[in-house]
C-alpha positions in Angstrom: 52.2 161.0 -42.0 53.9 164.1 -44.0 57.5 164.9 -44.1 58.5 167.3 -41.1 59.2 170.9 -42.9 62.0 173.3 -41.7 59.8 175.3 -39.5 58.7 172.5 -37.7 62.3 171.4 -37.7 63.5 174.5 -36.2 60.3 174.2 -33.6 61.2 171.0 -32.4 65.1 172.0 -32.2 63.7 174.5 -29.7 61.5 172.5 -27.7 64.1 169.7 -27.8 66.5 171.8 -26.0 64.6 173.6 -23.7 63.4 170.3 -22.5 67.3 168.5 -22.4 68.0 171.5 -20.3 65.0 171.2 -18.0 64.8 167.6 -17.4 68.9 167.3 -16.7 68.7 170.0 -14.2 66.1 168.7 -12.2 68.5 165.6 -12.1 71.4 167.6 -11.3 69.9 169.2 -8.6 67.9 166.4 -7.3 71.4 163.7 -6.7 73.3 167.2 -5.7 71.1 169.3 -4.0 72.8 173.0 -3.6 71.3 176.4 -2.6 73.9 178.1 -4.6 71.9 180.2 -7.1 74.7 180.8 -9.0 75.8 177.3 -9.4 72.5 177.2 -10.5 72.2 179.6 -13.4 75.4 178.0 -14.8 74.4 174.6 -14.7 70.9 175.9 -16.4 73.3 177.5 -19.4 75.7 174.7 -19.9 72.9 172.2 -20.4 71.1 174.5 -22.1 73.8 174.7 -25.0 74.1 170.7 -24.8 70.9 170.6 -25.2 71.5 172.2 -28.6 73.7 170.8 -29.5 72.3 167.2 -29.1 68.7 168.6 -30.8 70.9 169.0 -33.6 71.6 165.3 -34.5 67.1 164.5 -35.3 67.9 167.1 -38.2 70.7 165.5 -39.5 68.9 162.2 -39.5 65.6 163.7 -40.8 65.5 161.9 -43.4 66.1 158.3 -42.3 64.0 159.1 -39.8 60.9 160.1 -42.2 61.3 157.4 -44.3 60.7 155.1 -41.2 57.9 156.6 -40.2 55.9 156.1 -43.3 56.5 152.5 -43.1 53.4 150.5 -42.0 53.8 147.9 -38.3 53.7 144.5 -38.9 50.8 143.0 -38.5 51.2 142.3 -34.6 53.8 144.2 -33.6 54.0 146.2 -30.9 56.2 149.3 -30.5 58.5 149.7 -27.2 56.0 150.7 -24.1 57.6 152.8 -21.6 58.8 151.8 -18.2 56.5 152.5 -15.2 57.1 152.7 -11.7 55.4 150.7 -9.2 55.8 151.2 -5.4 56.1 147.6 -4.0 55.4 144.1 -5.1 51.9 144.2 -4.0 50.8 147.2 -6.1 52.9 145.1 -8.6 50.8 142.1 -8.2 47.5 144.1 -8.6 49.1 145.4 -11.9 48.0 144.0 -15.3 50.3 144.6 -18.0 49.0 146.7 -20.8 51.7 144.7 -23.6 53.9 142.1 -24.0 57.2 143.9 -23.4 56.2 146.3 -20.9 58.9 146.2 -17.9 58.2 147.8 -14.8 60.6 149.1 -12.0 59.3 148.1 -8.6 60.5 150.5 -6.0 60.6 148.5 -2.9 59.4 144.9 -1.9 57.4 147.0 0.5 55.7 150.2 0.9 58.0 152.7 1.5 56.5 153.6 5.1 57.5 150.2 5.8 61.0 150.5 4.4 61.4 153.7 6.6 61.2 151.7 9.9 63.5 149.2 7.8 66.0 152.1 8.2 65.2 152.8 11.8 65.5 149.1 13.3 69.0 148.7 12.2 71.6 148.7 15.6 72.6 151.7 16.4 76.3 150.6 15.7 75.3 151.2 12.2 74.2 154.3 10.3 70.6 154.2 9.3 70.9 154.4 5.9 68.5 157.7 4.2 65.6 155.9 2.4 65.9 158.3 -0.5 63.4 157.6 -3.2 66.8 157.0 -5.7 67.4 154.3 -3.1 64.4 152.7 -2.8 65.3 151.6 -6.4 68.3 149.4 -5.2 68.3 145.6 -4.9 68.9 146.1 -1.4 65.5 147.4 -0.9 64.2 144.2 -2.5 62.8 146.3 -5.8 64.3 146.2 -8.7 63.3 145.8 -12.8 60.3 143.3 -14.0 58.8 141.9 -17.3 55.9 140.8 -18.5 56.2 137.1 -20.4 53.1 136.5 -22.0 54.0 132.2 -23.1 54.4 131.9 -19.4 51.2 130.7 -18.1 52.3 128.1 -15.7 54.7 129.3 -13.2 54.0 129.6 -9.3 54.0 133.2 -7.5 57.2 132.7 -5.4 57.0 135.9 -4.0 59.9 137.5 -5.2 61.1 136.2 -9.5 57.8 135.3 -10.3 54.5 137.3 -9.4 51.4 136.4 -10.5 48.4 139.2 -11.2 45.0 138.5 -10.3 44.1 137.5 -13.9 47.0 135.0 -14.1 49.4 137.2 -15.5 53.5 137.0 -15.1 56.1 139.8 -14.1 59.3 137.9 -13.9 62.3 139.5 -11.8 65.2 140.8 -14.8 68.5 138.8 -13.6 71.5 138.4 -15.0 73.4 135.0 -15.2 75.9 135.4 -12.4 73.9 138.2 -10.2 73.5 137.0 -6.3 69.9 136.5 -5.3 69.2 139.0 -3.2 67.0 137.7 -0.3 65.1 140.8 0.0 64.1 140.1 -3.4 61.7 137.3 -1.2 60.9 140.1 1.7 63.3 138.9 3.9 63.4 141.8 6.2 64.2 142.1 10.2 60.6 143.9 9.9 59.3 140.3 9.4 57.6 138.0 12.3 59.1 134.7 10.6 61.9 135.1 7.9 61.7 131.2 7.7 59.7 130.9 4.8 60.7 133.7 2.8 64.2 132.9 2.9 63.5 129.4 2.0 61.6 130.3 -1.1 65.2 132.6 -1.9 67.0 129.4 -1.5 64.8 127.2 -3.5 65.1 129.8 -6.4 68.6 130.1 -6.5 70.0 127.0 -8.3 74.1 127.3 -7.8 73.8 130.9 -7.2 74.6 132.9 -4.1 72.1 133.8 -1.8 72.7 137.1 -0.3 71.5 137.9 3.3 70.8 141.5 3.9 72.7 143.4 7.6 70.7 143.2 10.7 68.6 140.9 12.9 66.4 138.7 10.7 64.1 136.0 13.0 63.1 132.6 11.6 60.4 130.6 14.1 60.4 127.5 11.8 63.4 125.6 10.5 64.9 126.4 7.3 64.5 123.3 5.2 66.4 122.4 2.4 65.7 119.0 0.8 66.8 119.2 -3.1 70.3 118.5 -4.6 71.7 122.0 -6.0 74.4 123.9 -4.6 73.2 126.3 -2.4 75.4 129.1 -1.8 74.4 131.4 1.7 76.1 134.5 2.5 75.8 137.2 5.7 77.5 140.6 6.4 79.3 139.4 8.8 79.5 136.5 11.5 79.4 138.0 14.3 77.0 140.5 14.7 76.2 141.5 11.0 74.0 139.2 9.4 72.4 137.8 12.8 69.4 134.6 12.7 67.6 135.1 15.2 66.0 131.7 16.2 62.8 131.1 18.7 61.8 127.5 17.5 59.6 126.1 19.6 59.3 122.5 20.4 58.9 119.6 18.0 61.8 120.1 16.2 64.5 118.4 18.5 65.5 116.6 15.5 66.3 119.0 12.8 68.0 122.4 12.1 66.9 125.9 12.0 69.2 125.8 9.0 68.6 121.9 7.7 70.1 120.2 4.6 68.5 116.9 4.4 70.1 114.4 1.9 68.0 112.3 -0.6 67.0 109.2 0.9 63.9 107.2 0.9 62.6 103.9 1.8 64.8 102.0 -1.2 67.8 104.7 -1.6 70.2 106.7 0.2 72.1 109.3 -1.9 74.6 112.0 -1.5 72.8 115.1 -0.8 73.9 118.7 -1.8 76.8 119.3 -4.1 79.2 122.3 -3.2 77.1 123.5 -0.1 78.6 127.3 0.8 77.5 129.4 3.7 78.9 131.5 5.4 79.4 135.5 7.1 76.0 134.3 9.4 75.7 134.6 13.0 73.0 132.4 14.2 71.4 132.7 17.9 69.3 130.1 19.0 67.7 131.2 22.3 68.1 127.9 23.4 65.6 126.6 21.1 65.4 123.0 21.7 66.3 122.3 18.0 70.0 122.4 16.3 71.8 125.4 14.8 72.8 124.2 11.6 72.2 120.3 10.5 74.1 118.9 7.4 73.6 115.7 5.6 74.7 113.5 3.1 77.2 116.3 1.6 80.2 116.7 0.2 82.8 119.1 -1.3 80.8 122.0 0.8 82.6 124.8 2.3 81.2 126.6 5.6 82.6 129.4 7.0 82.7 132.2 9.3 79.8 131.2 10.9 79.2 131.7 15.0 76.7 129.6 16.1 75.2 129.9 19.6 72.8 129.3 22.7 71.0 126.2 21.1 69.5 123.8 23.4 71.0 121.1 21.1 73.9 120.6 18.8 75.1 124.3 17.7 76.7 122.0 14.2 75.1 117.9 13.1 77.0 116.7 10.3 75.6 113.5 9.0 77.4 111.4 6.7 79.3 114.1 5.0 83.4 114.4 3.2 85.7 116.6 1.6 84.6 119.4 2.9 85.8 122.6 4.9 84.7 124.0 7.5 87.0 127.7 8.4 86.0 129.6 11.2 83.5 128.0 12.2 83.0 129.1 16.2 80.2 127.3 19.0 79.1 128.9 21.7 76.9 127.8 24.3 75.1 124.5 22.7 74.2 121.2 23.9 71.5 119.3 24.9 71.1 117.5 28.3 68.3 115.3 30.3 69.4 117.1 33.5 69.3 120.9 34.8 71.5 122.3 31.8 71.9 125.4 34.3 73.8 122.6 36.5 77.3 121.2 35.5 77.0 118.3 37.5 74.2 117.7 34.8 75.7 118.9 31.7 79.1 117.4 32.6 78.1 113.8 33.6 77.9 112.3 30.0 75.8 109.6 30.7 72.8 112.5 30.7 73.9 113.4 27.3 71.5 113.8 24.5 73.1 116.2 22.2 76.7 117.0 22.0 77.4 120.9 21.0 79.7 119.5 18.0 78.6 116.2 16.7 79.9 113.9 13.5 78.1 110.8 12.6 76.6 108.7 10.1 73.1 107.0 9.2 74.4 105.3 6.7 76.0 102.0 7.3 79.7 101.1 6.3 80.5 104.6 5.4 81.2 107.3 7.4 82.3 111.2 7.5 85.9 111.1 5.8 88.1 114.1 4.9 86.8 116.7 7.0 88.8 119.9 7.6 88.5 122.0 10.1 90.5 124.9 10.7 91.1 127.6 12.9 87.4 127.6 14.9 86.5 128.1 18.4 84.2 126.6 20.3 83.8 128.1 23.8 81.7 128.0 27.0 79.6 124.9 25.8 78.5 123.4 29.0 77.3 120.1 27.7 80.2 117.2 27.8 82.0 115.9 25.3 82.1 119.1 23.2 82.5 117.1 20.2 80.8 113.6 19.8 83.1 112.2 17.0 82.0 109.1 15.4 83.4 109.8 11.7 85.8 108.0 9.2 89.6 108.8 8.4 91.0 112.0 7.8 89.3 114.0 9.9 91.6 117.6 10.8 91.1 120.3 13.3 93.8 122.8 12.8 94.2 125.7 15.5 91.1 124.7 17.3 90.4 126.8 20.5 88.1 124.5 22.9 88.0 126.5 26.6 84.6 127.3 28.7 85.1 130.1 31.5 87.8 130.1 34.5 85.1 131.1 36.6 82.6 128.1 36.3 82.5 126.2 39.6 82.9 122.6 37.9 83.6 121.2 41.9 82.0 117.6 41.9 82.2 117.4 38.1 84.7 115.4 36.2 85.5 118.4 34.7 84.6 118.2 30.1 85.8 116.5 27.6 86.8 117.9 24.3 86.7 114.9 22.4 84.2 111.1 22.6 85.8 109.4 19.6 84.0 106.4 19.3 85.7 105.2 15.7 87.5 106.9 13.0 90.6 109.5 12.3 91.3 112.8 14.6 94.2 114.7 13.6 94.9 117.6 16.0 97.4 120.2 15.1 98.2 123.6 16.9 95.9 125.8 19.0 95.0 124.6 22.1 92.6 123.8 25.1 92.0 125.5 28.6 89.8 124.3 31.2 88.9 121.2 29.6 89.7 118.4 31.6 90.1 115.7 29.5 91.5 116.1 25.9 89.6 112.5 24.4 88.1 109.7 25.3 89.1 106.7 23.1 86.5 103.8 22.2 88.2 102.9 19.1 90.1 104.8 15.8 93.3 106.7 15.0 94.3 109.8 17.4 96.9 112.2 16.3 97.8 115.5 18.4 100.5 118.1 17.8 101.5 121.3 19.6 98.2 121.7 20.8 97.8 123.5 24.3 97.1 121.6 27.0 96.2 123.9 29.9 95.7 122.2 32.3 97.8 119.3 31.6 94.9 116.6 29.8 93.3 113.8 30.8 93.1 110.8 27.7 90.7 107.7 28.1 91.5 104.7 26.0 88.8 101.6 26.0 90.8 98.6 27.1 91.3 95.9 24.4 90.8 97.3 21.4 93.1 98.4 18.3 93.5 101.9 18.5 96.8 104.4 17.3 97.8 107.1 18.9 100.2 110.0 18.5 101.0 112.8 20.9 103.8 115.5 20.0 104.5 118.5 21.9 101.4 118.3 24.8 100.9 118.4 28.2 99.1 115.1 29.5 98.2 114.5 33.0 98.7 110.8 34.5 98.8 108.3 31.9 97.2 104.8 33.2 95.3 102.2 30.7 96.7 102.0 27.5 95.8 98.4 26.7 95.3 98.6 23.1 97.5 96.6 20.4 97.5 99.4 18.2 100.3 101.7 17.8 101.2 104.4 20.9 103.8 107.0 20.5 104.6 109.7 22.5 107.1 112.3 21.5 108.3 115.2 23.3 105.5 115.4 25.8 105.0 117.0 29.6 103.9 114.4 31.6 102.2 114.2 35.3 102.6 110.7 35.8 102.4 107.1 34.2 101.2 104.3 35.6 100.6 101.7 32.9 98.3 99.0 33.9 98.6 96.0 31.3 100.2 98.3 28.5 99.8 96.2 25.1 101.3 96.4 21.4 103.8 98.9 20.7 104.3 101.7 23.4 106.7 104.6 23.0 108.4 107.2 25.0 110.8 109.8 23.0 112.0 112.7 24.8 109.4 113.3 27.1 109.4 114.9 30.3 108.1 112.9 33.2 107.4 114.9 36.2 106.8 112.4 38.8 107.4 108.9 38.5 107.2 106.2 35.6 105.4 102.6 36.9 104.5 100.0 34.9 102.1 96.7 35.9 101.6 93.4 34.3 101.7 94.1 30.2 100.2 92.1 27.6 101.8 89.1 25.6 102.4 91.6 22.7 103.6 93.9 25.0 107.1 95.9 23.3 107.8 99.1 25.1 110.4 101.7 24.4 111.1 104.7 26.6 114.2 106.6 25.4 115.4 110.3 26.3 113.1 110.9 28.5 114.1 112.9 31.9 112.2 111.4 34.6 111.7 113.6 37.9 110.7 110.5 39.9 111.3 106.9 40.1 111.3 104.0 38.0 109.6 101.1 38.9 109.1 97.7 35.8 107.8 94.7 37.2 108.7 91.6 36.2 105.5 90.9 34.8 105.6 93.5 32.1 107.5 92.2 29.2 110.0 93.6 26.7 110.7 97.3 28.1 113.3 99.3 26.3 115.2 102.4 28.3 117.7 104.2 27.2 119.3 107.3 27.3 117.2 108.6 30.0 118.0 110.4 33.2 115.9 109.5 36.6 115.8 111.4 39.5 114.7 108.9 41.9 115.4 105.1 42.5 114.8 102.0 40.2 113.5 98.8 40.4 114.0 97.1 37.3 112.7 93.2 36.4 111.4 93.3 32.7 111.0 89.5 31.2 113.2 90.2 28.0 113.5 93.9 29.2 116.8 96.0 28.9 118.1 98.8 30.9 120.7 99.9 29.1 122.7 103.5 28.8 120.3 105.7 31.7 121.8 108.1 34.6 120.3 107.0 37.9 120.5 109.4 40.8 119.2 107.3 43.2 119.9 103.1 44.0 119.5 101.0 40.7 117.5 97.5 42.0 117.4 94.4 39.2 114.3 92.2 40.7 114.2 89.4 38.1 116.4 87.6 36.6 115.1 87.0 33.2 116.3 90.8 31.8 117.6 90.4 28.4 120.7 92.9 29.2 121.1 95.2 32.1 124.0 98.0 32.2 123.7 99.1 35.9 123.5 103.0 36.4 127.3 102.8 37.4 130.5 104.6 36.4 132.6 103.2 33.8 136.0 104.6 33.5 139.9 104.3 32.0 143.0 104.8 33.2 146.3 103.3 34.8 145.8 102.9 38.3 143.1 103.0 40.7 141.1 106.6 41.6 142.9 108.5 44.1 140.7 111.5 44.5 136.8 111.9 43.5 133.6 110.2 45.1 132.6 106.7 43.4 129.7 104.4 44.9 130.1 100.9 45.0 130.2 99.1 41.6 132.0 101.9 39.7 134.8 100.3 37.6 138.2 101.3 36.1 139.3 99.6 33.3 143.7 99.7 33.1 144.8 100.8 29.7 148.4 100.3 30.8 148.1 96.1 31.6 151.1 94.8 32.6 152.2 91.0 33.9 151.2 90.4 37.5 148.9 93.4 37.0 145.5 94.0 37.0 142.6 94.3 34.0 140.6 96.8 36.0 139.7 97.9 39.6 136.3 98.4 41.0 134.7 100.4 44.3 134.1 98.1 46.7 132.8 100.7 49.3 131.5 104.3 48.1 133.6 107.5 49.5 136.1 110.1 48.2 137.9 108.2 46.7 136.3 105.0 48.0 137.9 101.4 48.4 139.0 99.8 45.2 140.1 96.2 44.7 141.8 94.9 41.8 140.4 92.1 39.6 141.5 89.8 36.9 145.3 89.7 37.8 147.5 89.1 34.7 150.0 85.8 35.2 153.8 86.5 35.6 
């Protein structure tokens, strides 16, 4: 090779420009198309005299240049091939590579006729993006920029980071370390007749990154398996209506998840599954596939949210096993599985037909159980199957501002009318937002049950198993009548709206604190370890303790209506009685009656006092009296003296 000479220099100085200026205006006016001529001609001249100016700077280094030239390659070295452009991934997988660092850009994952109707089958509450050839190159199109490694001679054609040429060659996807993994990288498309597998070959790939779903309608007609321990991160457009699953499972798969995270376990071990599970901006519609929505197992510190999950004939959310976790905005709609009609209520209400509860927590795994779950501020609404949630978990368990309701309109005559909660062991702590329609709030086998402020509209229901040990705390609801609450666990309720209670053989503690009693307040035969306490309440009705319940406690409390009190060991102490007070037993510890006791120096002369109100004289005197009492109720009554003072 010779040393370029100044004619040549000034030849390719030329050349070099008029090209610059060429090239760049065709790029110009291809991202800004403009039929302004003028605009034009000045674009042509200002690149034009760029273009000078950069063909100046091969001159300057002409000689560096020359003297690299003349040096001979390496023996095996290649020089630099130039990038090529390839239409889709199957013209890509009919491409052999011509050297070992040739890269190639991949327009599309599919032909671009394809990726046209792409455009066109998005709803029509978007605008169809233009599939411009420049955007054809964007991940979102599921192109993008590939190698050829020539030591790889192993790996599997996963359809979307590795492809493999018919003479076993490699193009491997160029990704960065924290880029998301696109899933139309893997051809997930709403163009495509089952997504299932696709998506799961995205997943499988992406090893602690995040999976990124593209906007539309994408169907899956198998379940979505995941069975290895990574982190798989999932993310949507949007949970209702922006990323939307589109489900039609058929039968076979009662048992599993269109979305399904199986833990590790075998015949010899059980292990925790998935660390730092995350999904969420997905809407997923099951068109009553007879499968679940999405089915979780062995997990823990996973986070799922804004997720709507609907119309599966099955649980719409199966957590297996699974703690410290969160689950935030997390909505059900319409799930359930029943052995009757499911288009009858009588069916889907009458629990013993029950087969899939839309919301259910469990465990497989013996002597441990789900612990630490938080849910917050989800809705789970017009799920026909009862309970909505089948709760058999550990302690901890939260559900902040949860909105349970199914329609007004539903005809639910002959039905029991839902319940929001079967607990059969563990912790529920309820606080805030609230429940309409429902029936019954829970239905207690055996655990911890804590409520606060949560709306109760109607007033709820609550079912506690007799005989067992269960706690229970309700602030700030409205119950309906209260009957069985023989449990020797804790009970305490504290500023509630009541219907009714009618205790029949109360046990353990048992309290009333400033609650409002509509109607009346009767309790039966109690347990042994029986201690009741019901203090600032307000009581619209009547009061009726038999002597058979043990150890009752009022105070403070006003009652509307009349009272029979007999409590073995009972007190009836400081309590406003409108009506007649009536003591039935004799074995009361103490018993104030719901009389007047007053001061003063003589007996009333004015006023109306009942029989057994009392004056006490603060001005004793000899031959006087201590007090005075109403012997016969008027205005101001009959009063005798008693306890006369000697002379």
């Amino acid at each position: 090779m010779q040393y370029i000479k100044t004619s040549s220099c000034f030849t390719s100085f030329y050349s070099n420009t008029l090209i610059y200026s060429f090239h760049r205006q065709k790029w110009e006016s291809f991202m800004h198309p403009s039929n302004d001529e003028t605009l034009k001609t000045n674009i042509s001249k200002r690149f034009f005299f760029r273009g000078v100016l950069a063909s100046f700077i091969p001159a300057i280094l002409l000689s560096s240049r020359s003297s690299i030239a003349k040096t001979p390659l390496v023996a095996g070295e290649q020089l630099p091939v130039l990038e090529n452009d390839c239409s889709d991934i199957d013209t890509l997988r009919n491409t052999e590579p011509k050297s070992a660092n040739q890269t190639v850009v991949v327009q599309s994952y599919y032909p671009q006729q394809k990726a046209g109707s792409f455009a066109a089958s998005i709803p029509s509450t978007q605008s169809a993006p233009k599939m411009r050839s420049i955007e054809a190159r964007t991940p979102l199109a599921g192109g993008g920029e590939f190698y050829y490694d020539p030591s790889d001679l192993t790996s599997v054609d996963d359809g979307g980071m590795v492809i493999v040429t018919r003479e076993g060659k490699r193009w491997k996807r160029k990704l960065s370390g924290n880029d998301k993994i696109q899933a139309v990288f893997y051809g997930v498309s709403p163009l495509v007749e089952d997504n299932g597998p696709l998506l799961q070959a995205a997943v499988n790939f992406s090893s602690n990154r995040i999976v990124e779903l593209p906007r539309g309608i994408i169907t899956i007609k198998t379940p979505v398996v995941f069975n290895f321990d990574s982190g798989v991160k999932i993310e949507g457009s949007g949970k209702k209506g922006g990323t939307v699953i589109n489900v039609i499972i058929g039968d076979g798969y009662e048992d599993m998840g269109a979305l399904h995270f199986s833990g590790r376990h075998d015949d010899a071990k059980v292990a925790l599954g998935y660390r730092a599970l995350s999904i969420k901006n997905i809407h997923l519609i099951g068109n009553l596939s007879r499968c679940r929505g999405i089915f979780i197992q062995y997990q823990f510190a996973m986070r799922i949210e804004q997720i709507t999950i609907e119309k599966f004939d099955g649980a719409g959310l199966y957590i297996d096993k699974c703690q410290d976790s969160v689950f935030e905005q997390v909505d059900i709609f319409n799930c359930g599985r029943t052995s009757g009609d499911r288009n009858s209520l009588k069916d889907t209400f009458d629990e013993s037909k029950t087969l899939d509860s839309p919301i259910v927590l469990t465990s497989s795994i013996a002597k441990t159980d789900c612990n630490y779950l938080r849910f917050s501020n989800c809705q789970w609404e017009d799920n026909p199957v009862s309970p909505v949630c089948d709760f058999s978990g550990g302690i901890e368990n939260y559900f902040v501002n949860l909105h349970a309701e199914y329609s007004a309109y539903w005809d639910i005559e002959g039905t029991k009318g839902g319940t929001l909660f079967k607990q059969r062991k563990g912790t529920i702590k309820i606080q805030g937002g609230g429940s309409d329609e429902i029936k019954t709030l829970v239905d207690i086998e055996w655990g911890e049950f804590w409520v606060e402020s949560h709306r109760c509209h109607p007033p709820k229901k609550i079912k506690v198993k007799r005989g067992t040990n269960s706690r229970l705390t309700f602030r700030d609801v409205a119950l309906d009548k209260i009957t069985a609450l023989t449990t020797s666990g804790e009970k305490r309720f504290e500023g509630c709206t009541i219907n009714e209670v009618e205790l029949d053989y109360p046990d353990g503690f048992l309290s009333f604190n400033s609650c409002n009693v509509k109607n009346n307040f009767i309790t039966n035969q109690s347990g042994n370890g029986a201690k009741i306490s019901v203090t600032g309440c307000n009581i619209g009705g009547g009061v009726n303790v038999s002597t058979s319940t043990k150890s009752i406690l009022f105070d403070d409390c006003f009652i509307n209506g009349n009272v029979t009190f007999g409590s073995e060991g009972g007190m009836w102490l400081n309590n406003i009685t409108k009506g007649i007070f009536k003591l039935s037993g004799d074995n009361c510890r103490v018993v104030i009656p719901a009389t007047r006791k007053l001061v003063g120096s003589e007996a009333p002369v004015k006023g109306n006092y009942k029989v057994g109100d009392s004056l006490v004289n603060l001005s004793p005197m000899p031959g006087s009296f201590i007090g005075w009492v109403c012997v016969k109720s008027g205005n101001p009554g009959i009063w005798k003296g008693y306890g006369q003072i000697e002379s």
